[in-house]
C-alpha positions as a Markdown table, in Angstrom:
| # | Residue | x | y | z |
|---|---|---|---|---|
| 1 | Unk | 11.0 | -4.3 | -17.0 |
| 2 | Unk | 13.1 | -7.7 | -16.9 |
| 3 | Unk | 13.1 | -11.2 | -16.8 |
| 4 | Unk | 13.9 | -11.3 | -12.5 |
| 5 | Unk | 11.3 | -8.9 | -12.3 |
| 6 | Unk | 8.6 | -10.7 | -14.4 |
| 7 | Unk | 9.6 | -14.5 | -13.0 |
| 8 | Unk | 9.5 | -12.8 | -9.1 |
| 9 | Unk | 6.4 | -12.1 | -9.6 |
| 10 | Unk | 4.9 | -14.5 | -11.3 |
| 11 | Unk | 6.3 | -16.9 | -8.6 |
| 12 | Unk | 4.2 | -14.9 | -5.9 |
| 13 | Unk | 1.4 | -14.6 | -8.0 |
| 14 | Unk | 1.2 | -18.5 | -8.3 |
| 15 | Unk | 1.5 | -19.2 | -4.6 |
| 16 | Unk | -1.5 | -16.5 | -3.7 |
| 17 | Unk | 0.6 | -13.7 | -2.8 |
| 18 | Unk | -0.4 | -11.4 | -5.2 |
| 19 | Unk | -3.9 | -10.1 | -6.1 |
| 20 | Unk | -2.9 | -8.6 | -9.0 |
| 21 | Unk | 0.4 | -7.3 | -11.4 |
| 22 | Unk | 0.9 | -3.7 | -13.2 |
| 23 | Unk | 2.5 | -4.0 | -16.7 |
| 24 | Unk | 4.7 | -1.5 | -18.1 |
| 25 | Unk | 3.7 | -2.3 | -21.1 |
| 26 | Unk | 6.2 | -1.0 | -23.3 |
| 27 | Unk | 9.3 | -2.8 | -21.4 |
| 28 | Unk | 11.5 | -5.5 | -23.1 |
| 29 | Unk | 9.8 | -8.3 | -21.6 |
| 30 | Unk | 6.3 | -7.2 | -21.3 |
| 31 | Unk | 5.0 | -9.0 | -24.8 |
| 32 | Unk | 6.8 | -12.2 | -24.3 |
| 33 | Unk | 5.9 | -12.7 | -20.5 |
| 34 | Unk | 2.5 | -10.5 | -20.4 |
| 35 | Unk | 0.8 | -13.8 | -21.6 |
| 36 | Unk | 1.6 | -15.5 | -19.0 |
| 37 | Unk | -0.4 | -13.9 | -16.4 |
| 38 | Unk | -3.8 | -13.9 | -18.7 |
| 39 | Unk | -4.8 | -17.3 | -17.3 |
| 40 | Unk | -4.4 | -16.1 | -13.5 |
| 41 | Unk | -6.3 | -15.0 | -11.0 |
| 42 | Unk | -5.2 | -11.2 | -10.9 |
| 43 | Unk | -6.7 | -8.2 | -11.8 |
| 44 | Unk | -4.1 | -6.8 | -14.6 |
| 45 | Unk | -3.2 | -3.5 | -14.8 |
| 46 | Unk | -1.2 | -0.9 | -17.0 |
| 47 | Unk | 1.0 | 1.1 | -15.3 |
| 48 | Unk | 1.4 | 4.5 | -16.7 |
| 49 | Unk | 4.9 | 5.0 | -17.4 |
| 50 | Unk | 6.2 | 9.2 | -18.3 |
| 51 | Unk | 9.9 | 8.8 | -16.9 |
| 52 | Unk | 11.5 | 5.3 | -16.9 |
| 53 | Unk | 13.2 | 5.1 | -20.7 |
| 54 | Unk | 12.8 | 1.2 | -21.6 |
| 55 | Unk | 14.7 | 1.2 | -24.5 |
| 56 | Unk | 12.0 | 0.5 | -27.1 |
| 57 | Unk | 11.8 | 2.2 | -30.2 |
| 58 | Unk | 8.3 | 1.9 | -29.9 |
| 59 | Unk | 8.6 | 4.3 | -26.9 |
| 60 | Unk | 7.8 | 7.9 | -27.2 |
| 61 | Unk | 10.8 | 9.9 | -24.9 |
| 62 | Unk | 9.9 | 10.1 | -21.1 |
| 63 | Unk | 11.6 | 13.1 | -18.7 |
| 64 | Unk | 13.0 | 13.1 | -15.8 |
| 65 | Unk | 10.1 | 12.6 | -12.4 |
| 66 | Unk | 11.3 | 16.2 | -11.1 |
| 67 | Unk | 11.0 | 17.5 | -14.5 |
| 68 | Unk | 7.6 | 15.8 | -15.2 |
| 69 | Unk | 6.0 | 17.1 | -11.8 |
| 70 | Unk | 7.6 | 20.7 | -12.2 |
| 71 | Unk | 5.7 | 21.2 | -15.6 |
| 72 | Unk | 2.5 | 19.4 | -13.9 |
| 73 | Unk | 2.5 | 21.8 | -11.1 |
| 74 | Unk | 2.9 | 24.8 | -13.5 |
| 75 | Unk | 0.3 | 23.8 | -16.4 |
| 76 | Unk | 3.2 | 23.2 | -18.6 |
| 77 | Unk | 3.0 | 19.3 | -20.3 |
| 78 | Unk | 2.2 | 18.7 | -24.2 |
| 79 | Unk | -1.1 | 17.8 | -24.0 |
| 80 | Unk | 0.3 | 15.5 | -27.8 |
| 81 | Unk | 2.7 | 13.9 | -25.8 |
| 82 | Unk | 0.6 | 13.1 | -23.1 |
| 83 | Unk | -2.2 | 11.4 | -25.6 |
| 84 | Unk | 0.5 | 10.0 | -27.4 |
| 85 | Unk | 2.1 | 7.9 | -23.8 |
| 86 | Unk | -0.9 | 7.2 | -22.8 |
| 87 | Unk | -2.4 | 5.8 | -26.2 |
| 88 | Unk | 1.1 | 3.7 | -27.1 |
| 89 | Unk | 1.0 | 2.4 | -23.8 |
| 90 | Unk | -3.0 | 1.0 | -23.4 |
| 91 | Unk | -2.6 | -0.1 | -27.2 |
| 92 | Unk | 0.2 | -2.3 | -26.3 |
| 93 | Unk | -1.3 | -3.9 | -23.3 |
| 94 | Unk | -4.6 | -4.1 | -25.1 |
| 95 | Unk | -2.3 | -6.2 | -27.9 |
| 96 | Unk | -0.9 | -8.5 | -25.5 |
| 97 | Unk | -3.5 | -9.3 | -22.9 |
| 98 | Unk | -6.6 | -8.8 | -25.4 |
| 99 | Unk | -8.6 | -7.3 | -22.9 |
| 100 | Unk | -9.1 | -4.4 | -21.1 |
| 101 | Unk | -7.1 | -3.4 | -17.9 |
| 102 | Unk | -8.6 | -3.8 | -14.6 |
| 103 | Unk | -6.6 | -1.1 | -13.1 |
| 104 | Unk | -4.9 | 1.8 | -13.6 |
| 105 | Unk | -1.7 | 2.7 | -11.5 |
| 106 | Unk | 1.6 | 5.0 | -12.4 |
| 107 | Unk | 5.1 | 3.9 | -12.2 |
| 108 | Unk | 6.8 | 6.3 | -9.9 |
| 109 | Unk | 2.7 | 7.7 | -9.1 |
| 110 | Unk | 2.4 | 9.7 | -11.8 |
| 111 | Unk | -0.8 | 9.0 | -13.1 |
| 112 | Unk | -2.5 | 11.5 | -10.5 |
| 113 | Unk | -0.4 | 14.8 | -11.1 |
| 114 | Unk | -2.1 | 17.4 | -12.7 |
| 115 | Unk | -2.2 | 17.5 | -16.5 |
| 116 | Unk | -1.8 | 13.7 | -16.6 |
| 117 | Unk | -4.8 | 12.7 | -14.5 |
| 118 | Unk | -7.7 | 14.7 | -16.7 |
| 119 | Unk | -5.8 | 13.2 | -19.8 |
| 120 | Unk | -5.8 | 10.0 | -18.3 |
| 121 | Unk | -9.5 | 9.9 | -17.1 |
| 122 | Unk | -10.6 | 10.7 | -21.1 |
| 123 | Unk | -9.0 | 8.1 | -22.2 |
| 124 | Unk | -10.2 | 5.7 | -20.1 |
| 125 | Unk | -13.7 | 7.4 | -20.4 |
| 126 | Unk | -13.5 | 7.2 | -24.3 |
| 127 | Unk | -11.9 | 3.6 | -24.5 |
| 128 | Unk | -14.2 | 1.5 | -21.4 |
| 129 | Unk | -17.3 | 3.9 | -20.7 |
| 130 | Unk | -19.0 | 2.1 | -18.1 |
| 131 | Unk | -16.5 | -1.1 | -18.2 |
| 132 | Unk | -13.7 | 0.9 | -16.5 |
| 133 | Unk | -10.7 | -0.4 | -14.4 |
| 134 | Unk | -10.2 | 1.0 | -10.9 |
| 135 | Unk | -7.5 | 3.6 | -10.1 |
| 136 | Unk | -4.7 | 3.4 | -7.4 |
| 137 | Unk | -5.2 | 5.9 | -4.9 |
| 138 | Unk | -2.4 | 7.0 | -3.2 |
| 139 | Unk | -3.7 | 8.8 | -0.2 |
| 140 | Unk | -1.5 | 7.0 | 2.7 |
| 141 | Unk | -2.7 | 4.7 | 5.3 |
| 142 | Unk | -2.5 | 4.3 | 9.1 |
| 143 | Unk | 1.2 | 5.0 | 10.0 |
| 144 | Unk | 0.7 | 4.2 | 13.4 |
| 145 | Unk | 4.4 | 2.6 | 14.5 |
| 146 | Unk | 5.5 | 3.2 | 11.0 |
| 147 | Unk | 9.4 | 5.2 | 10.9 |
| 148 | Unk | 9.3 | 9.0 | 10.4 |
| 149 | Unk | 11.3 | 8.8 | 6.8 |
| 150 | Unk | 8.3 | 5.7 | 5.2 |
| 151 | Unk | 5.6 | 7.8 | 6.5 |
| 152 | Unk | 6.8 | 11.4 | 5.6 |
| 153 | Unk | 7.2 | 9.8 | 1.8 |
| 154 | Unk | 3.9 | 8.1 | 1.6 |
| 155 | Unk | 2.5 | 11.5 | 2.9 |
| 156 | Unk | 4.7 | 13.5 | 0.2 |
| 157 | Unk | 3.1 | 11.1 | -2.3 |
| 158 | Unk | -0.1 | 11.5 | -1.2 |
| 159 | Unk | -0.3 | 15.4 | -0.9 |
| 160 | Unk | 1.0 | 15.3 | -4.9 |
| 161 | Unk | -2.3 | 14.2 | -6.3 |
| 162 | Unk | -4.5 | 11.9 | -4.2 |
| 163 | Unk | -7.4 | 14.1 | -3.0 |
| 164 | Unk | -7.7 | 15.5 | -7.0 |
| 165 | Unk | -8.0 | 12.0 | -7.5 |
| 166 | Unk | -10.4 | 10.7 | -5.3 |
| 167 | Unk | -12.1 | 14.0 | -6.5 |
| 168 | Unk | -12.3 | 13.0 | -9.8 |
| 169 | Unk | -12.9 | 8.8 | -9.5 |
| 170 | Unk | -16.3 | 10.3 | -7.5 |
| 171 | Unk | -17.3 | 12.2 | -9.7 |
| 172 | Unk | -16.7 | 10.1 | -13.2 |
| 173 | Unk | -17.8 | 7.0 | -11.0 |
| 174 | Unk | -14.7 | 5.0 | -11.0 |
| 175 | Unk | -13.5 | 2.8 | -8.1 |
| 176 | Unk | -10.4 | 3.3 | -6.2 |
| 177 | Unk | -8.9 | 1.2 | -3.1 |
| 178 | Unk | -9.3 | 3.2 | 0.2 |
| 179 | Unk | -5.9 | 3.8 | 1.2 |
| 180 | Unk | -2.0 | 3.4 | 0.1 |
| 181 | Unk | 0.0 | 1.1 | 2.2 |
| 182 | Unk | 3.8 | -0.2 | 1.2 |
| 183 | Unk | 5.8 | 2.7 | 1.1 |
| 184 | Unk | 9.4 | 3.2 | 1.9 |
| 185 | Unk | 12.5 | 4.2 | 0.9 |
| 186 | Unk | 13.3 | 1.1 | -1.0 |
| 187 | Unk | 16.5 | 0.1 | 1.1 |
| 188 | Unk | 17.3 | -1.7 | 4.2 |
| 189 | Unk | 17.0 | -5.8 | 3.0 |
| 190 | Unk | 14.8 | -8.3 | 3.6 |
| 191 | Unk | 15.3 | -7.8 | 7.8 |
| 192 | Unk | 14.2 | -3.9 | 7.5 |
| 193 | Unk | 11.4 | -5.0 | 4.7 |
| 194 | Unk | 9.9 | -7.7 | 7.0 |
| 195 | Unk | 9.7 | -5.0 | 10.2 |
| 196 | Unk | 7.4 | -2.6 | 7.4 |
| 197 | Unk | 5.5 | -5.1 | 6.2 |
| 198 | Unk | 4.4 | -6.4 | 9.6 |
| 199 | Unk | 3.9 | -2.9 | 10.6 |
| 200 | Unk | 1.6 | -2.7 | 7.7 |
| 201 | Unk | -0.5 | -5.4 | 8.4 |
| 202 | Unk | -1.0 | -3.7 | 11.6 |
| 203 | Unk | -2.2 | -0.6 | 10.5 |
| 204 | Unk | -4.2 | -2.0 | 7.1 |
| 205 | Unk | -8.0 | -1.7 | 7.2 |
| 206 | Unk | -10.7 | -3.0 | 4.7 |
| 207 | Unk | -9.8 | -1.4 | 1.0 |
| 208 | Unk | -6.4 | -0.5 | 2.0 |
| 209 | Unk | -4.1 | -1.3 | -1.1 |
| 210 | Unk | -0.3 | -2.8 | -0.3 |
| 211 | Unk | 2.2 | -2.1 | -3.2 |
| 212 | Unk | 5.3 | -4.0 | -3.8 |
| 213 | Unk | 7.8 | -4.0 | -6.0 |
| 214 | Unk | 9.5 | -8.1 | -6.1 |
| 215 | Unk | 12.1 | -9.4 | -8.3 |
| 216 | Unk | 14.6 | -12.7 | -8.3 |
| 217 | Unk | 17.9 | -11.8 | -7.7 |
| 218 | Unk | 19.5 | -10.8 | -10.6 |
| 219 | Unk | 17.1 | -7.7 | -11.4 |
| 220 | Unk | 19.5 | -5.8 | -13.5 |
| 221 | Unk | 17.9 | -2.3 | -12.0 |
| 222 | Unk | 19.1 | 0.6 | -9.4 |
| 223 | Unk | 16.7 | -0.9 | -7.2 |
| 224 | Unk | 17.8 | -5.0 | -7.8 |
| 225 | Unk | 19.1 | -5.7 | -4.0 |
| 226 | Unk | 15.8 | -4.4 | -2.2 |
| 227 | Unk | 13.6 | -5.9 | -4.8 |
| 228 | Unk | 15.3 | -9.3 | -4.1 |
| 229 | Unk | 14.3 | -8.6 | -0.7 |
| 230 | Unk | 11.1 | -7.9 | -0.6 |
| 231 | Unk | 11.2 | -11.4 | -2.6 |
| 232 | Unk | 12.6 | -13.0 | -0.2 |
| 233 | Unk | 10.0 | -11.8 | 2.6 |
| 234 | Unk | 6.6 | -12.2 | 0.2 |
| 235 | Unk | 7.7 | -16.0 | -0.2 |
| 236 | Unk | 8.5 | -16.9 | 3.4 |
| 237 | Unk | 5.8 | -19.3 | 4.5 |
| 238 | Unk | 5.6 | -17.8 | 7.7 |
| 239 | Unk | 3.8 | -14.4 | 5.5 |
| 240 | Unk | 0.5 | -16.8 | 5.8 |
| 241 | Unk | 0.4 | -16.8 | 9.7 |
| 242 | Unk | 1.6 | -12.9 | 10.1 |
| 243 | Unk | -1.4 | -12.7 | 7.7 |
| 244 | Unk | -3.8 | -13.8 | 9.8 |
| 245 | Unk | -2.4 | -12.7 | 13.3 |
| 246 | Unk | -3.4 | -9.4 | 12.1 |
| 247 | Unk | -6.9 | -10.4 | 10.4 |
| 248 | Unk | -5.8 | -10.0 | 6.9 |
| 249 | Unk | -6.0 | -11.8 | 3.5 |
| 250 | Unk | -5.1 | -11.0 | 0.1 |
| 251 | Unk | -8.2 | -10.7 | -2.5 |
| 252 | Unk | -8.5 | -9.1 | -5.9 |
| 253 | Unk | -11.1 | -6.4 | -5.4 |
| 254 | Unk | -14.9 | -6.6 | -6.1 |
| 255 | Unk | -15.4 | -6.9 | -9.9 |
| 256 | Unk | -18.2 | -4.0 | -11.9 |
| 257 | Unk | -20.7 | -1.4 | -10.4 |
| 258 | Unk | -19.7 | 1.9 | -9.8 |
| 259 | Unk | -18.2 | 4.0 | -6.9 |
| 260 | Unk | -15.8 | 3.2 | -4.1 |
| 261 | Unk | -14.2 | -0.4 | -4.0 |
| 262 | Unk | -12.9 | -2.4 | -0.8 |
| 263 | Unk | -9.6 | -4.1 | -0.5 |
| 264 | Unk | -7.3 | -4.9 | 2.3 |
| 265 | Unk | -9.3 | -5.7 | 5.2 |
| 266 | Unk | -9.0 | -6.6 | 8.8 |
| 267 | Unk | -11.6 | -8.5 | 11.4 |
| 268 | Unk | -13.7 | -11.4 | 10.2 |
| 269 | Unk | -14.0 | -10.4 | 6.1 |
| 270 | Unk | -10.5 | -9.4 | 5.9 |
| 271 | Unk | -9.4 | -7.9 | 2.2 |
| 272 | Unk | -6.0 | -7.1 | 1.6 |
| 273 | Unk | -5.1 | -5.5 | -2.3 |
| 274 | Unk | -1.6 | -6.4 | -3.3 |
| 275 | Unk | -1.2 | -5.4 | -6.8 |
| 276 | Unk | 1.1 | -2.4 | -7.9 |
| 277 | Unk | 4.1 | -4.7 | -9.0 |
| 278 | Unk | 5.6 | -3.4 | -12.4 |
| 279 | Unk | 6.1 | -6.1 | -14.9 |
């Protein structure tokens, strides 16, 4: 999306706070800084982008999210246009990274609504067969402790498309992390970001996933202030002991076979996911 964005998280990635990186692939910066992830240790992902306009005449137009979920809802997306994202936007990561993804997410979720999700799942079917990246499911987590507004959204998100999803992974034999931790209403700086995240940890169990969404100051976007925070809080040293006070490490998930993958964890083989960052 930007430079901030891209050098936030390539700073967490480097000090082990990251498991892995989404790319929205046809952003400004994604084919000069996409490079610089291939020689990490992440799982890289694309992440499906229908409503952020980046500004690239390579881009095919996006709508609106309320717009996009409307015509989901009532069987009304171009099945062309959808193809046409979709196929732009796994071309250009393909390009860049020369490789295949190792996930599959959605900027703003919405690669689960209906109409995209089928669409999606061809693709992925035509393009990787029995080589295909996991999916982010966004059924939410624990919530235990967790502030009525964070946990009514993660719920919203969840009822918009995670059981059809889970659904359909099980049935096309795709993996998918267990549950959705990390959102909120993206406000509140780095003091109301730390008091989520440690509530997280709390609640995370093994294959919970943990988005986030870090950025040096100077992000450029609506959302530059909070990303800046999260920043802030991901880098603190002290992350490492909340870590394991609540029996958690970060760890890319387990690589081929088929079905249901683990992530977060908790106990003695603690797993935590930590990918979903938009590049």
């Amino acid at each position: 999306m930007n430079t901030a964005i891209d050098a936030g998280m390539l700073h967490l990635a480097l000090s082990g706070r990251l498991s892995g990186i989404g790319s929205l692939t046809q952003g400004p910066t994604f084919a000069a800084h996409g490079p610089d992830l291939r020689a990490l240790d992440l799982d890289l992902g694309v992440h499906v982008n229908l409503t952020e306009a980046m500004g690239s005449a390579a881009q095919a137009p996006v709508m609106p999210l309320h717009a996009l979920i409307a015509r989901a809802y009532a069987n009304r997306l171009d099945g062309a246009w959808l193809d046409e994202q979709l196929a732009r936007q796994f071309d250009a990561f393909e390009k860049v990274m020369g490789r295949s993804p190792d996930y599959v997410d959605g900027h703003q979720h919405v690669h689960q609504l209906p109409g995209v999700l089928p669409r999606l799942l061809r693709l992925i079917r035509q393009r990787y067969g029995r080589c295909a990246p996991w999916l982010r499911h966004t059924a939410p987590g624990m919530q235990e402790g967790i502030p009525l507004r964070e946990a009514a959204k993660a719920r919203l998100i969840g009822a918009l498309g995670a059981r059809a999803l889970a659904r359909a992974a099980r049935l096309e034999g795709l993996r998918t992390n267990r549950r959705l931790l990390g959102v909120y209403c993206l406000q509140g700086g780095a003091r109301r970001y730390a008091e989520l995240l440690q509530g997280w940890f709390s609640n995370a169990r093994d294959g919970d996933l943990l988005l986030c969404h870090p950025a040096l100051p100077g992000a450029g976007d609506a959302l530059a202030t909070q990303r800046a925070a999260e920043f802030e809080v991901l880098a603190r040293p002290e992350l490492g002991d909340w870590m394991r006070l609540n029996g958690i490490c970060i760890t890319r998930p387990p690589s081929g076979g088929r079905g249901i993958a683990t992530g977060i964890g908790r106990h003695t083989a603690a797993r935590l996911w930590a990918p979903p960052c938009s590049s």
